[in-house]
N, C-alpha and C positions, 0 to 999 in steps of 0.2 A: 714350757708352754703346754706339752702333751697332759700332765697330772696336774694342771693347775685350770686349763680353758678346754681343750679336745675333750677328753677321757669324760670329765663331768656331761657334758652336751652327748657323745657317743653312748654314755650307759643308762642316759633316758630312753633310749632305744631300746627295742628287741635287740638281743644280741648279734641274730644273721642280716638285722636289719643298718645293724652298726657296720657290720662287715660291707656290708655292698654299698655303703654310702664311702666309709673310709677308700673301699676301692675306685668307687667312682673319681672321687676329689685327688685321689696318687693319680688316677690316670689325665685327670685333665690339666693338673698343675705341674707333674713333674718335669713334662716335657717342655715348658716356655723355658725357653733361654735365662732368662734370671731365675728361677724359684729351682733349675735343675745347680743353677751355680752357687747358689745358697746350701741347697742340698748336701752337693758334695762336698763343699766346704766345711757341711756341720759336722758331717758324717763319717767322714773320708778318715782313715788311720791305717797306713801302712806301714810296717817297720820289717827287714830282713827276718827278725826274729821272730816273728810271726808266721810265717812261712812254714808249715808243716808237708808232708809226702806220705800218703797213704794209700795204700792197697795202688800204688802206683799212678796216684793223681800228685799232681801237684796244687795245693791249695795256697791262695793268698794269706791266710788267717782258721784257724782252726773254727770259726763260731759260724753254725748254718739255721737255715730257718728249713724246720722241722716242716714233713707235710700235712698238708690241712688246710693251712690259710690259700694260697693258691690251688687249687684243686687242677685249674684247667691251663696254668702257664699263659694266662691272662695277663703279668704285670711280673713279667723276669726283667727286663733292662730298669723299670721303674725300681722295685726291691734292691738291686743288687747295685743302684746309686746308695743304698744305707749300710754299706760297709759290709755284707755279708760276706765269708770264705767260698758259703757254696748253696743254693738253696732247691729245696726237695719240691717237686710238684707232683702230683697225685691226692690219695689214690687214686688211679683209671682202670678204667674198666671197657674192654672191647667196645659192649652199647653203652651211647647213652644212657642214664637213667636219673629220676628224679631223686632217689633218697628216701628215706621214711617221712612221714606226714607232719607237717609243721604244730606247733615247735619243738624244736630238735635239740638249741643250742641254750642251755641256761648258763648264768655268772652267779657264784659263790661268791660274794665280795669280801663276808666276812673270814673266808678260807682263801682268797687270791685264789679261786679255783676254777675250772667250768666243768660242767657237765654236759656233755655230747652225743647223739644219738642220730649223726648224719645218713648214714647208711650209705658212703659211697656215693653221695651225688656229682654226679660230672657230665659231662656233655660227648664223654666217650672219647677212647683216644685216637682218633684219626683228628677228629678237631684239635687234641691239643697241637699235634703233629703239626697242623696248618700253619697254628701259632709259633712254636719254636723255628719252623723254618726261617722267620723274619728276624728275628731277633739279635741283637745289633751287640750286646755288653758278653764279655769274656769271661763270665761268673760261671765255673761249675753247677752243671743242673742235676739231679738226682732222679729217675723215673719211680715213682713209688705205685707198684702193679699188683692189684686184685684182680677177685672175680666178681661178674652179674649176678647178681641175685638169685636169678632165676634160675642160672647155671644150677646144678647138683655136685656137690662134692667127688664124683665120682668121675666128673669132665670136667675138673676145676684147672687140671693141667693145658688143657686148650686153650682157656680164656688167659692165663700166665703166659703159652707161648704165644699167643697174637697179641697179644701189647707189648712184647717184648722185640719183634719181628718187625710190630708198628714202627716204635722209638728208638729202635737200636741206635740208627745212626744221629740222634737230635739230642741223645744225652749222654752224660760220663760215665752212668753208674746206675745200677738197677736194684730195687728196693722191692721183697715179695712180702706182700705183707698176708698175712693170716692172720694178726693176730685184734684187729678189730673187734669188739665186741658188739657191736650195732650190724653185723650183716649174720641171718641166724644160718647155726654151725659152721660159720666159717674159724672160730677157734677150734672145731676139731681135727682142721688140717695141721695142728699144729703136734698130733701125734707122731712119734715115732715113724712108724712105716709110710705114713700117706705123705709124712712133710720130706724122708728119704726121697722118696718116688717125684715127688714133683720138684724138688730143688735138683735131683739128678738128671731130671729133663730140660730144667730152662738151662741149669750150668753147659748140658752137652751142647743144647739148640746154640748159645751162645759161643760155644767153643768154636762151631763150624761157620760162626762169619769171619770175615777178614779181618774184623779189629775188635775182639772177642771185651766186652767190657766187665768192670768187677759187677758182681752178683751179690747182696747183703743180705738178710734176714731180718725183720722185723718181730721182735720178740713182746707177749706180753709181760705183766710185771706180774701178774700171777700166776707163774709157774713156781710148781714142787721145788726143791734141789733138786729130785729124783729127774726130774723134768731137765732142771738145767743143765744135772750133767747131758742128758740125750740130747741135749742142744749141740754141746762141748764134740760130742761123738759124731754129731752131722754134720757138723761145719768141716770138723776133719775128715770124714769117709765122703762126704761130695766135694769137697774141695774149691767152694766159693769163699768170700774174698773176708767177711766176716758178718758181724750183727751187731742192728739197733736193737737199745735197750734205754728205753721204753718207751710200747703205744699205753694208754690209758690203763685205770683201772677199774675193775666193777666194785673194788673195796672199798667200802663208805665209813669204814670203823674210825677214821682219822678224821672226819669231816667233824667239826664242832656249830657248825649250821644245824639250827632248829632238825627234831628226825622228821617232823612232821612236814617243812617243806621241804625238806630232801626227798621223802616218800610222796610227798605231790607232785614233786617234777618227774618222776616214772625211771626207764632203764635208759642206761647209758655209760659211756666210760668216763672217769676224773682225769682229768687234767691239773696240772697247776702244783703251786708248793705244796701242798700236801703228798705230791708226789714222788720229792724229791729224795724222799729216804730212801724210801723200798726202791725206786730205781737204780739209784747208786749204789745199794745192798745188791741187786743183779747185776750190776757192771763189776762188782770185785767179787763177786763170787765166779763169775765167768772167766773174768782176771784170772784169779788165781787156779781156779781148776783147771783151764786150758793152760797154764802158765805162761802166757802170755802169745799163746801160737796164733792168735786174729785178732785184727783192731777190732774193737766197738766205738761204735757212736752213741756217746751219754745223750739223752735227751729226758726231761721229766722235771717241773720244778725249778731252771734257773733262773733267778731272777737280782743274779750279780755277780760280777766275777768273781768272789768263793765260792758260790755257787758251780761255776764252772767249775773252777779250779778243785773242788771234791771230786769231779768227776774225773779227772785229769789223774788225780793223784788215786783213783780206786783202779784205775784199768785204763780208761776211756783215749782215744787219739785223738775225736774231735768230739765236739755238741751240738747241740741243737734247741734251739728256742720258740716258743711257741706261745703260751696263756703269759710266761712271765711279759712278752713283748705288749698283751694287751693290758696287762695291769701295769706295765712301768713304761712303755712306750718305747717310740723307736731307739730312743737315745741306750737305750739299754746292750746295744750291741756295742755301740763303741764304749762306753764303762767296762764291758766283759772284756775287749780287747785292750784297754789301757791297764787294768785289774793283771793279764796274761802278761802283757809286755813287763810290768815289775814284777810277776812272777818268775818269769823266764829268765829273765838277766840279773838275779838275785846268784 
């Protein structure tokens, strides 16, 4: 029904315009009584064999919903009625802030791709905090933690430790992202010395709570090798828990969309199957340089479970889905884990 009546009606829309309609309609209809039991019924696929354990969670299903689409932990019990393992909310950021100037979010249809240039909008994380307090379903939630804008690279570790201080106790796992390319310089924290210095502050701040949670890294997909090994080196000298691979990229060389409207829709990171090469190029290259010393989370590109399942078979423990969900719809996560269950028990 999604690729045949939703998705056509949705992409007469603005894209953010699509987004907050799709969200409106999850939030009014999931919760009746019949449409939530339709839901799970459509949705719902659990099998033992699915069941994976990483960095010491325990997850239902290996398949997550990547951050982005919820920014604000607006629609976690609604979401995780669609069968996900665990899903990611962010990025947040200490303030509120609006994001870069509309419009931000375009669709490559003929590339299943988007292009994004959010800037971190959120409502800041004491609001999301409000939100996850209430929240009612046992889905694994992920904190995915930036900085303000305005912040300077140079205090960027302040704004990491107060979202992380905010959230500690309302999610499983903590996600530092750098590697955005829509908030400017915030990829140069992803050098060496400055990205050392700030993962060995939130990993300490988090040591000294009472129930210290994993630490990730969000990696971009345009890093050097030279780069990746320095990944490989700081995962191991701070000793957090591992990294996602991949947020967006600024690479357009792959896009077979007109140059000319690709160059009218301005800066921003790609999403989508085009991405899914070079992401999974980082997840075994990380694989095998590290030799397998920290999970990754494949995310980039899947839009079916071989899709996943490349990612599985490079490096990867679990995924994560995103643009593939807008171009194939919800149904796409239980395909991924029906796809995993004949993989797994082969």
């Amino acid at each position: 029904m999604y690729k045949s009546l939703l998705k056509p009606l949705l992409f007469l829309k603005n894209p953010e315009d699509a987004h907050h309609t799709t969200f409106s309609l999850i939030n009014l209809s999931f919760n009746l009584p019949v449409v939530k039991a339709i839901v799970k019924s459509t949705f719902e696929l659990d099998d033992p064999k699915l069941e994976r354990e990483v960095f010491g969670l325990k997850f239902k299903n290996p398949v997550g919903l990547a951050a982005g689409l919820d920014k604000d932990a607006k629609l976690i019990d609604e979401l995780a009625m669609l069968g996900f393992g665990f899903i990611e909310i962010g990025t947040l950021t200490p303030k509120p802030q609006e994001g870069n100037p509309l419009p931000r979010l375009f669709r490559l249809p003929q590339d299943e791709s988007l292009i994004n240039r959010m800037g971190f909008n959120n409502g800041g994380v004491l609001e999301a905090v409000e939100r996850l307090k209430k929240r009612k379903s046992s889905v694994l939630v992920g904190g995915n933690i930036g900085k303000n804008k305005v912040t300077p690279n140079e205090n960027a570790v302040d704004d990491y430790l107060f979202c992380l201080d905010a959230l500690h106790d309302y999610v499983d796992y903590f996600v530092v992202n750098v590697s955005s390319p829509n908030t400017p310089n915030l990829r140069d924290l992803q050098e060496k010395e400055p990205l050392t210095k700030l993962l060995k502050a939130v990993k300490s701040a988090n040591d000294l709570k009472p129930n210290p949670k994993p630490i990730l890294l969000k990696i971009a997909p345009d890093l050097t090798n030279g780069q990746l090994d320095d990944i490989v080196e700081i995962v191991q000298v701070t000793g957090i828990a591992g990294v996602i691979a991949t947020n967006t990229t600024i690479d357009r060389s792959q896009l077979t969309t007109a140059k000319s409207e690709v160059e009218a829709i301005g800066a921003g990171g790609v999403s989508g199957r085009v991405l899914a090469k070079r992401s999974t190029e980082v997840i075994r290259y990380l694989h095998q340089k590290s030799k397998g010393a920290f999970p990754i989370i494949g995310v980039g590109g899947i839009f079916s479970a071989e899709d996943a399942i490349a990612k599985l078979e490079a490096g990867a423990s679990l995924v994560q889905v995103y643009s593939g969900m807008i171009y194939e719809g919800p149904s796409l996560i239980k395909k991924i884990k029906k796809g995993l269950l004949a993989y797994f028990s082969r």
